[in-house]
N, C-alpha and C positions, 0 to 999 in steps of 0.2 A: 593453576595451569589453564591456560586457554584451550577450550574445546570446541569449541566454535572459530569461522572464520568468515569474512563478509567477501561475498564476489560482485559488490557493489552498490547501489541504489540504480534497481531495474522497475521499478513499478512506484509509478507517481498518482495520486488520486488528487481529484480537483472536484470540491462541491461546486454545483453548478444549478442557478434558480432557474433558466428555461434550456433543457435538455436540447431541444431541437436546434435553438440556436447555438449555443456552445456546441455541438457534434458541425454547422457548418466552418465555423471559427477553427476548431481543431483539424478538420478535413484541409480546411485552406492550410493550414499552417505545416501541417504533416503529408500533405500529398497526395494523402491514401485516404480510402474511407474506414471506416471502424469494422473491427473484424468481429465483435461483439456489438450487435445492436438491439436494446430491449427499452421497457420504458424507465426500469431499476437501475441501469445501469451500460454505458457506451465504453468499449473499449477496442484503442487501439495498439498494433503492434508494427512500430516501426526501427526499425537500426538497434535491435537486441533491445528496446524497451518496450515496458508497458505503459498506457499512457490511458487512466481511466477518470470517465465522468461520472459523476453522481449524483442525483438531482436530491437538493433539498440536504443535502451533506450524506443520506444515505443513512445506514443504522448506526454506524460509528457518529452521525450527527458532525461531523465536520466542518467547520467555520474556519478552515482554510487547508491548503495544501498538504497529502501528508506525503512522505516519499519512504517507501520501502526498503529494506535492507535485504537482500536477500542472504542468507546464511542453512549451511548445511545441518544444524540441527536448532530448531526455534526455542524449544525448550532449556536446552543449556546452554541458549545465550541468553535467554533471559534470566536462567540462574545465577548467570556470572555478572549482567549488569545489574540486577538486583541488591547481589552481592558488593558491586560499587558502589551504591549509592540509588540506582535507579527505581522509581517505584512501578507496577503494574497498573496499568488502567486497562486492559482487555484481555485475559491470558492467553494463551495460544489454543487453537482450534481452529477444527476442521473448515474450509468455505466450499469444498468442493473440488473432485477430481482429485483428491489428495494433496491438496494445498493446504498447509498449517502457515496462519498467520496469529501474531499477537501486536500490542503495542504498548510501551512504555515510556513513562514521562522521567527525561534527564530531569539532574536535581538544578536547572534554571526554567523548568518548567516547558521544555522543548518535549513535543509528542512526537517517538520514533514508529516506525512500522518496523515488523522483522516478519520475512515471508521463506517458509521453506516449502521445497516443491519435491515429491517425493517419487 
């Protein structure tokens, strides 16, 4: 039985080697400036996504784009893809604010994000 369900891919992370310049690249491209601006981490929020940088790939270590799922319970979806086949590479936990994220690797080696906001 599915107990989870996806209200989309809202939040896309992009490792980024010079912070300053990818937030002007991003700004041009998005319009807006970044409503999160740190040395850890730039993000922006435009037309219901999130759209964040991370210099040096960040702690997940990143060597390319990850896009998040967001889903109303992280946990029992990563039980149920698990249960598919999928393996965990970061379990779910807290980042702050009450946001539980985790990530797992489909079985062709795709790394998903799954982001619930509480």
């Amino acid at each position: 039985m599915n107990t989870s369900s996806t209200q989309g891919i809202k939040t896309v992370l992009h490792p980024v080697s010079d912070l300053e310049r990818a937030k002007a690249v991003y700004t041009a491209l998005l319009g807006a400036p970044p409503q999160t601006d740190g040395p850890y981490y730039v993000g922006f929020e435009v037309a219901g996504q999130h759209i964040g940088l991370v210099p040096g790939g960040g702690p997940q270590g990143l060597t390319g784009s990850l896009a998040y799922w967001h889903v109303p319970d992280v946990e029992a979806t990563v039980a149920e893809m698990t249960a598919a086949g999928a393996t965990v590479k970061e379990a779910a936990h807290d980042v702050g604010g009450g946001r539980l994220v985790a990530t797992v690797i489909d079985p062709d080696g795709n790394l998903l994000g799954l982001l619930q906001d509480r």
